[in-house]
N, C-alpha and C positions, 0 to 999 in steps of 0.2 A: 504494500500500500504506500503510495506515495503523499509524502506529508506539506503542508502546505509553508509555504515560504515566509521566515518571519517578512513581518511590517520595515522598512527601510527608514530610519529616523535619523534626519541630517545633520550633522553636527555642527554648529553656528561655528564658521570661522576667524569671524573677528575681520580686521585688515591683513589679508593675506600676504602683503609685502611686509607687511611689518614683523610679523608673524615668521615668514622667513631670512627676515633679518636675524630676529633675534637668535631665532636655532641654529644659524649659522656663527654668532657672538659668542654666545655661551649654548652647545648644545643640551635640547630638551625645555630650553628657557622660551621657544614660541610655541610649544605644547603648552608649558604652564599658563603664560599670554591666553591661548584661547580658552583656556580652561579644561582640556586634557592633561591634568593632574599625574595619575599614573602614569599614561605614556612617555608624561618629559619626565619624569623622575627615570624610569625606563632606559629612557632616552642618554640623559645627561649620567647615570649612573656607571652604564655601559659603556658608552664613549668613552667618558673622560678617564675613568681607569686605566682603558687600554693605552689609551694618550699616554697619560702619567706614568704606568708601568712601562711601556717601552721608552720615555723618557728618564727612564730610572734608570734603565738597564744600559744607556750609553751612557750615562754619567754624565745628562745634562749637555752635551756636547754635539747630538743628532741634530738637533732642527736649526738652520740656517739656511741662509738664501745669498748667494752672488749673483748682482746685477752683469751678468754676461750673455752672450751670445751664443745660442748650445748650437752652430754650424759652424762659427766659428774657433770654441773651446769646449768641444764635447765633453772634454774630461774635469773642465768645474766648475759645467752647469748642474743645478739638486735637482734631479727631476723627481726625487723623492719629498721635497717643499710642496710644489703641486698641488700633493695630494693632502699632506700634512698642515697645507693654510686652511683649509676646511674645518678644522678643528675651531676655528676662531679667534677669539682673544687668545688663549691659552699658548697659541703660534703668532700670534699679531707683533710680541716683541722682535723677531728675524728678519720679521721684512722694514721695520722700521732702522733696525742699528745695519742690517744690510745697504738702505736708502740713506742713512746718515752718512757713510763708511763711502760710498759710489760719490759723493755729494763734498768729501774731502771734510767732512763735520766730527767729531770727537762722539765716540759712542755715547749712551749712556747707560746706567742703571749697573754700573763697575762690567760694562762687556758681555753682559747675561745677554747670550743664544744670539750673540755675533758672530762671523764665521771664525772657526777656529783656525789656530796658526797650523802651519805644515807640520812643524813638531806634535801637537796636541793631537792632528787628523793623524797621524804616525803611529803615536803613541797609544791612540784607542784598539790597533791594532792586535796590543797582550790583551784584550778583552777576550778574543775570538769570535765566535758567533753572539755573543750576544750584545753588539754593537749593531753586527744585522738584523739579528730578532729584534731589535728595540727600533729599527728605522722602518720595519717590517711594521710592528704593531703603533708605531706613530704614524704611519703612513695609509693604513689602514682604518684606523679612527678617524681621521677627516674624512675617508670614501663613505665610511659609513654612515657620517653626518651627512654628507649630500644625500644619500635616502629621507634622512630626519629633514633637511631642511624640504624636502622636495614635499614629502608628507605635510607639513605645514603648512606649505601655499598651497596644495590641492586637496588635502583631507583624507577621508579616508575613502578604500579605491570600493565599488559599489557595482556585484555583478549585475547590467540590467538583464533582464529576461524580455526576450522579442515576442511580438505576440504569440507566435507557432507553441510556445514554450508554455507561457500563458496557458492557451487555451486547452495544449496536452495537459496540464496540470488540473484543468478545472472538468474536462469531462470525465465520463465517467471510464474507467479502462474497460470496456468492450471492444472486442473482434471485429472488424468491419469486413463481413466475406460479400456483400453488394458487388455484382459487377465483376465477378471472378469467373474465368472458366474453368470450364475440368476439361482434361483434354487426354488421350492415351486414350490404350485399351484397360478392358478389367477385365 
């Protein structure tokens, strides 16, 4: 027996730009904005850990950005930033002391997650893999936020059912042999 399809109740979005601003700033924060409570706790609980854990496990030393040309210096453009500006604020300081730094301006905030010296990029090397795992799971937590942020400005995704669907649903499951022939011998 086929059951009938819950009711589809919309969920008020708020301002949907604003909304995925904010999930993009601090993720989980334009869930809480619209009033999807759990899901940005969800949200922001998720993410940011893996953020913070794979920013742990490089020793603070993974997220940075050089203003370069990756055709022309393949080898020190972060195509791992990319993905890890996504994150939000919590990445926003790399591309600022990266903009300062391009800009011939004195960092700030004592050098926190400006690009590091060739010795420190060197040096992260006795870490082993979990330098990679930690650029791995920061790099990954932004991708994830672009799900979050994208949830935000459109909500939540809502299978429509086409009439044919509809109307299977609502008759009654009977055989329709009308209009069939028998054909063979017996």
């Amino acid at each position: 027996m086929l059951s009938q399809p819950m009711p589809i109740t919309p969920v008020p979005l708020r301002n949907r730009y604003l909304a995925a601003f904010l999930a993009w700033l601090v993720p989980g924060s334009g869930h809480l904005y619209q009033g999807r409570t759990a899901k940005g706790i969800l949200y922001a609980l998720c993410i940011l850990s893996l953020y913070f854990l794979g920013f742990a496990l490089g020793d603070g030393k993974i997220v940075y950005w050089r203003w370069v040309n990756p055709m022309q210096n393949p080898d020190k453009f972060c195509l791992h930033y990319v993905g890890q500006f996504f994150v939000g604020l919590p990445a926003l300081p790399a591309l600022v002391q990266s903009t300062l730094e391009y800009y011939g301006l004195p960092t700030i905030l004592g050098g926190f997650m400006a690009v590091p010296s060739s010795n420190v990029i060197n040096g992260l090397q006795g870490y082993g893999k979990l330098i990679e795992v930690g650029t791995i799971y920061t790099t990954v937590a932004g991708l994830l936020n672009v799900l979050a942020i994208y949830d935000a400005f459109d909500g939540p995704a809502y299978a429509d059912l086409d009439e044919e669907a509809e109307l299977a649903l609502a008759a009654p499951s009977e055989v329709k042999l009308e209009g069939l022939k028998a054909e063979g011998s017996a």
